[in-house]
C-alpha positions in Angstrom: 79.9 89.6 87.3 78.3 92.4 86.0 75.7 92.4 87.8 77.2 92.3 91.4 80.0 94.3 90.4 77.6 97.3 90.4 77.6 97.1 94.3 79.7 94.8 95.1 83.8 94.2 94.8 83.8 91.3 92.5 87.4 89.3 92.3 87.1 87.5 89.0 88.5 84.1 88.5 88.9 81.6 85.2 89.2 77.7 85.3 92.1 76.8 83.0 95.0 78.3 80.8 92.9 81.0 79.5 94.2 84.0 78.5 91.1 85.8 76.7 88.2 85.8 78.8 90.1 87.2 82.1 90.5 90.4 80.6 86.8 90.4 80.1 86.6 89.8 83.8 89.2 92.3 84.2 87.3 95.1 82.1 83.8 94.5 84.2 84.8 94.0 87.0 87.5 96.3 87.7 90.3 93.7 89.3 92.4 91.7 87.5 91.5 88.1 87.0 93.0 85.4 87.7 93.4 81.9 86.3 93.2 78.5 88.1 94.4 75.6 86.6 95.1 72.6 89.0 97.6 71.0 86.3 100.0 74.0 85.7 100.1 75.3 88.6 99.3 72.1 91.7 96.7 71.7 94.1 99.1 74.8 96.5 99.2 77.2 94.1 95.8 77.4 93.4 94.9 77.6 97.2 98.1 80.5 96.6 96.4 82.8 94.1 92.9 82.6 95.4 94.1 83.6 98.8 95.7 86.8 97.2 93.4 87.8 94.7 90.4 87.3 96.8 91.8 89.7 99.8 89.6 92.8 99.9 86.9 91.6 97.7 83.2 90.9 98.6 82.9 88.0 96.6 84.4 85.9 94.0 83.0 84.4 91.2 85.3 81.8 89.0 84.7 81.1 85.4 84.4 77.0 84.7 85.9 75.6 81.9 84.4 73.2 79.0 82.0 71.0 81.1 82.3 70.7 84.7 84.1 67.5 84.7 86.4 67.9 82.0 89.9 67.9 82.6 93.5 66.2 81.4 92.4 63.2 79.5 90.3 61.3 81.5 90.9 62.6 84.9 89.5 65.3 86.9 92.7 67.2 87.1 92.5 71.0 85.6 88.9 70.3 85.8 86.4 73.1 86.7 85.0 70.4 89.0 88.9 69.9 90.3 89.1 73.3 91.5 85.6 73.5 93.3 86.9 70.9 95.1 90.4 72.5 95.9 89.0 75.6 97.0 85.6 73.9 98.7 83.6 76.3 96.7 80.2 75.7 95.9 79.3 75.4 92.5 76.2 77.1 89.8 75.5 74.6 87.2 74.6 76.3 84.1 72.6 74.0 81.7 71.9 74.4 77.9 68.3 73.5 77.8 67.4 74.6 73.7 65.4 72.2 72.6 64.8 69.9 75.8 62.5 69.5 78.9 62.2 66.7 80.5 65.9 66.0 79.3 67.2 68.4 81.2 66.3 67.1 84.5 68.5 63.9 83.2 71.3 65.4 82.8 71.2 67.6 86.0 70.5 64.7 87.8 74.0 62.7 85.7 76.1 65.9 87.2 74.6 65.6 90.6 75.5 61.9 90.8 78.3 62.0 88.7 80.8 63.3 91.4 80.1 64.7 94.6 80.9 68.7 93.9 78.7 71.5 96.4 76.0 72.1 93.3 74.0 74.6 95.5 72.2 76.5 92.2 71.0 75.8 88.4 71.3 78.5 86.0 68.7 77.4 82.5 70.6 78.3 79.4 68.6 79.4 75.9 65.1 78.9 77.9 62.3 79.4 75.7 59.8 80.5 77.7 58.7 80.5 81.4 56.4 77.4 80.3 59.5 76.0 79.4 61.4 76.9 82.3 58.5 75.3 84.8 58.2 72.4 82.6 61.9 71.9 83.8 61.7 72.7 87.2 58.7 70.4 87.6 60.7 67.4 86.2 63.5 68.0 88.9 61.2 68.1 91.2 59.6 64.8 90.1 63.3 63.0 90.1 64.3 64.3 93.5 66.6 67.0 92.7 66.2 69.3 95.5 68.6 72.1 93.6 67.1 75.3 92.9 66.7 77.2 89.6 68.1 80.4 90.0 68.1 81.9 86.7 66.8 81.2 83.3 68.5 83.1 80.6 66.5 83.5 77.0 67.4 83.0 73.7 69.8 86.8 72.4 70.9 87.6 69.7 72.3 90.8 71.5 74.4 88.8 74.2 77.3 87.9 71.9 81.1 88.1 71.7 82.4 87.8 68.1 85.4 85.1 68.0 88.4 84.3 65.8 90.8 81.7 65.8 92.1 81.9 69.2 89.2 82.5 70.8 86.9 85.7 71.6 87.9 88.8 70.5 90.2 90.5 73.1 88.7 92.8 75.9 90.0 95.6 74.4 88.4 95.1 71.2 85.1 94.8 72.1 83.1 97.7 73.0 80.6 95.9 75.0 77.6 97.3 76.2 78.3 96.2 79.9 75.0 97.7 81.1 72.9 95.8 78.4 75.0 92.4 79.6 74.3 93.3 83.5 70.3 94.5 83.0 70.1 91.0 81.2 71.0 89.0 84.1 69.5 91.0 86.6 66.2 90.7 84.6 66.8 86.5 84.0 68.6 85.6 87.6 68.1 85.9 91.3 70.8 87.9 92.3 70.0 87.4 96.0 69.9 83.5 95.2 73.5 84.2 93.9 74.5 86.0 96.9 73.2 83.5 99.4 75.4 80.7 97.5 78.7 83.1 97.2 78.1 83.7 101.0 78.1 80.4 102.3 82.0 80.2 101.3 84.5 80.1 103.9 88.0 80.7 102.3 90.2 78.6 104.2 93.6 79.5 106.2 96.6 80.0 103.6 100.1 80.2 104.7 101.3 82.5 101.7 105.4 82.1 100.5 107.2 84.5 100.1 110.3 85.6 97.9 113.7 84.6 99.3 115.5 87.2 97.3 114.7 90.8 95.8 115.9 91.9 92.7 115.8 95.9 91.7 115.4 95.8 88.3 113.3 97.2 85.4 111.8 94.5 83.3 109.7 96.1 80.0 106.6 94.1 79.5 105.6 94.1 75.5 102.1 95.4 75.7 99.2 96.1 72.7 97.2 93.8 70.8 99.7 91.7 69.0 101.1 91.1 72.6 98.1 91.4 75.4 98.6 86.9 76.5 100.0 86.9 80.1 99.0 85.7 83.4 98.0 88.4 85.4 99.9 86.2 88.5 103.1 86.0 86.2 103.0 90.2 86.7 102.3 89.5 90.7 105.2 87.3 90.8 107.9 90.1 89.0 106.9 92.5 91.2 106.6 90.3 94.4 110.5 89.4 93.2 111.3 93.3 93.5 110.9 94.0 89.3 109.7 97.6 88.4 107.4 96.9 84.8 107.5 98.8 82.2 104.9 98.4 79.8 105.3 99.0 75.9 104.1 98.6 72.6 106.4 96.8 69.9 103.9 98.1 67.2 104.1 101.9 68.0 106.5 102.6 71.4 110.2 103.1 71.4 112.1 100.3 73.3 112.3 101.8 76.8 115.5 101.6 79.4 114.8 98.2 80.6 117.2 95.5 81.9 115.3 92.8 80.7 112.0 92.1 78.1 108.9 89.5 78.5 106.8 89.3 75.6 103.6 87.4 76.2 101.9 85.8 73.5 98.8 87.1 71.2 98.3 88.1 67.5 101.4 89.4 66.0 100.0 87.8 62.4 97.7 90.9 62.4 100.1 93.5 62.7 102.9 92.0 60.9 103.4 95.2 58.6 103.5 97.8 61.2 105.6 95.0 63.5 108.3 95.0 60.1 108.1 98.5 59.7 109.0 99.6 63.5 112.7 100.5 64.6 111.6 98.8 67.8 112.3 95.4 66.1 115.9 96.6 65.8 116.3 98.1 68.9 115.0 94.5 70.5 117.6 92.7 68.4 120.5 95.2 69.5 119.0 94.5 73.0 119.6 90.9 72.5 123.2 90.9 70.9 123.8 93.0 74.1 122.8 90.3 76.0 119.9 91.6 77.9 117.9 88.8 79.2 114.7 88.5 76.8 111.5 85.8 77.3 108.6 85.2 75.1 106.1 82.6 74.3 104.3 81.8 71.4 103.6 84.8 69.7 107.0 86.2 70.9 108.4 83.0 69.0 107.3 84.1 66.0 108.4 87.7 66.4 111.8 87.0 68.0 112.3 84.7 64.3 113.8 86.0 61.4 110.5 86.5 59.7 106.7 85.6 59.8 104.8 84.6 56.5 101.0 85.5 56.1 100.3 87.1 52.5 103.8 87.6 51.9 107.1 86.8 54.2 107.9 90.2 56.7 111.3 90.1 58.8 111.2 90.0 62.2 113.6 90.7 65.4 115.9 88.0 63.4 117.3 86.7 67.2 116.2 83.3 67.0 117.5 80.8 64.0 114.0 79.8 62.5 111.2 81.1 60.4 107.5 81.0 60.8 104.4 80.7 58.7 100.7 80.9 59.9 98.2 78.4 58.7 94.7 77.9 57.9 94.9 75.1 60.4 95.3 74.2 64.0 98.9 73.2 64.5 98.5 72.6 68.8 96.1 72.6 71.6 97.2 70.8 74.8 99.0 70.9 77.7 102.2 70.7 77.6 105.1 69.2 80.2 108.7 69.3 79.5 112.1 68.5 81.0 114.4 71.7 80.6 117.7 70.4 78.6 119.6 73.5 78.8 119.9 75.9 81.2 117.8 79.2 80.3 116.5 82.5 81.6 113.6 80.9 83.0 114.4 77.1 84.3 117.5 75.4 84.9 118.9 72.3 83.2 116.6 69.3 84.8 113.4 70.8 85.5 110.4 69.5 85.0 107.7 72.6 83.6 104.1 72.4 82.8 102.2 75.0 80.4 99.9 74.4 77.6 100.1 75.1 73.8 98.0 76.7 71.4 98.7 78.4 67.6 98.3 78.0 64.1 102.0 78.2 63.3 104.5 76.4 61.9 108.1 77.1 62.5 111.6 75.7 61.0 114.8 75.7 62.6 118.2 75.9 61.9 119.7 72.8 62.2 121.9 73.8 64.3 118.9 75.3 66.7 119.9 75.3 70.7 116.8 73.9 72.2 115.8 74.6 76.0 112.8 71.9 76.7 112.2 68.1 75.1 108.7 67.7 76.1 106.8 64.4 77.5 103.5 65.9 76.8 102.8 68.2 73.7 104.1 69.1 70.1 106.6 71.7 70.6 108.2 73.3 67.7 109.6 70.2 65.9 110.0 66.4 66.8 109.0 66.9 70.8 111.5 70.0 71.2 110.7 73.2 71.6 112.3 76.5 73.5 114.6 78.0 71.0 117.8 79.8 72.9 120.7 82.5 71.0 122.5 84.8 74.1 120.5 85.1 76.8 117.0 85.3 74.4 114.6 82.3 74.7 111.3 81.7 73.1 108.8 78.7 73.0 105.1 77.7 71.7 104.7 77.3 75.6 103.0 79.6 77.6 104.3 78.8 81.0 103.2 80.2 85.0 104.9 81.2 87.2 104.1 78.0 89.3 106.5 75.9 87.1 109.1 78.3 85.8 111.6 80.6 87.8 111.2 84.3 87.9 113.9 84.6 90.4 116.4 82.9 87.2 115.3 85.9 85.2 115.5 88.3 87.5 118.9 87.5 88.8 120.2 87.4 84.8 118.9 90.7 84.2 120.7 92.1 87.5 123.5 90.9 85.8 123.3 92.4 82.7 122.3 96.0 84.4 125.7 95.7 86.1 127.9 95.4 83.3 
């Protein structure tokens, strides 16, 4: 991405419910990324946001996820592979090769047969050498794989993005040397090769939908680095819907005149002290006992609580009935489908809403704790519930798209609650 984007408009794309490395994309590139995930959001409205995001640009590169065949369980859906096929794009195989040779050209030849995806390119991951890399190229060759090697990228130590619990560090921060990063792959790839296989794409003919209803209102989006997890199509969809955003930090920002609040998720454990310590906590809980309408997920869960443990216990917004604690451990990782059991800001009573989970968290409830979603697929917050509601504030371990939830529901509450 780097590389082309020196010349080129790049429209960045990522495989899956991945909130991380689209801001990456986002930070090179200069567009915002997008995420494709064939379970969340359906085989339309991933045909939807790649028509949308890719007007204007000059080419688009999407980010796989995992391995190119894994998806939910043991089907292809949500699969890098899924979404090649949805969007008839071809496909660049990249292929660790440490420690292998002949080996490779088995495995190469496993994907190629495997299932019938457009693999027009091979990219040769930790090469050792160019011996190594012809050692390689000669074995496909000798098994009758026809695919060319476009790139062979070295062992580096230099190429590296420290990680944490939840993933790579956040976009904004790492100070990456973007310049080392593109020299790197202009040095190790055929960028031409690359731009031969991009243009062979034909995007096909989308019929986009649009928004039945408009809704004038201000909707204040909670924005630093204990909140930064949102899909960049969730802010298309607000302001598709007619919503103004206004963006703010809980950590340092007075609560601004909003109608309305969305708090994505992200790492709120880090900055539990200054989180405590802000009159913006207040101001959000006034807010709610006012009811304005108020969404978060995950994160937001734990802030919108009474408190948060991590060295010691810190109070929070205190909206929600339940406390949280983080833990050494992995609590969730999956995706997630619910029915909706109550109405809420975001999904009426008997929908059916997709998502996926992911924290080290554990919360308890009141007992007496109004719940918005059972789920059929997932962990939830306790015993298969999750989606804790108090006014018009709700907050789940889902992160949801705007695919499977309803902007409009929001939007039309906080109209409500600006006309009072």
């Amino acid at each position: 991405m780097a590389a082309l984007s020196k010349k080129y408009k790049i429209q960045p794309f990522k495989v899956g419910p991945d909130f991380i490395d689209p801001g990456h994309h986002t930070a090179i590139c200069g567009r915002a990324s997008r995420n494709l995930d064939s379970y969340i959001m359906d085989e339309k409205g991933v045909l939807e946001t790649f028509a949308r995001a890719s007007q204007g640009a000059d080419f688009c590169i999407i980010e796989g996820v995992m391995g190119l065949f894994d998806g939910l369980d043991d089907t292809e859906v949500a699969s890098s592979a899924h979404v090649a096929k949805i969007l008839d794009v071809p496909v660049v195989l990249v292929v660790n090769v440490y420690g292998v040779s002949r080996s490779a050209a088995a495995v190469i030849k496993g994907f190629t047969e495997f299932d019938r995806v457009n693999i027009q390119g091979i990219i040769l991951n930790n090469a050792g050498s160019k011996r190594h890399t012809e050692l390689i190229r000669n074995s496909l060759r000798s098994a009758g794989i026809n695919i060319p090697i476009i790139g062979a990228l070295p062992r580096s130590k230099e190429i590296s993005i420290p990680s944490r619990h939840l993933g790579l560090h956040t976009a904004g921060e790492n100070k990456l040397d973007i310049r080392l990063l593109s020299d790197f792959i202009e040095k190790h790839v055929d960028i031409e090769a690359v731009k031969t296989i991009a243009g062979n794409f034909k995007a096909q003919d989308i019929t986009l939908s649009e928004p039945d209803e408009i809704s004038s209102t201000r909707i204040g989006i909670a924005w630093d680095s204990a909140f930064c997890f949102y899909y960049q199509d969730s802010f298309d969809d607000l302001r598709r819907l007619g919503a103004d955003l206004t963006f703010f930090s809980p950590v340092s920002d007075e609560l601004p005149q909003v109608d309305g609040i969305y708090l994505g998720g992200g790492y709120p454990e880090l900055h539990v002290r200054e989180l405590e310590a802000s009159r913006t906590r207040d101001d959000i809980k006034k807010a709610a006992d006012d009811g304005m309408p108020i969404y978060g997920e995950c994160g937001a869960l734990l802030y919108l609580n009474e408190s948060l443990s991590t060295d010691r216990t810190y109070r929070m917004a205190g909206i929600l009935g339940a406390s949280s604690r983080m833990t050494d451990k992995l609590q969730a990782l999956s995706y997630t489908e619910a029915q909706v059991v109550s109405d809420s800001p975001i999904a009426r009573k008997g929908k059916i809403v997709r998502g996926h989970e992911f924290h080290y968290s554990v919360t308890e409830c009141d007992r007496d704790a109004r719940w918005v979603y059972r789920l059929r697929r997932g962990k939830g917050i306790n015993s298969g519930m999750d989606g804790l509601i108090e006014h018009n504030t709700m907050a789940s371990y889902m992160h949801t798209h705007p695919a499977s939830v309803s902007f409009a529901e929001f939007l039309r509450l906080c109209s409500r609650y600006k006309s009072f």
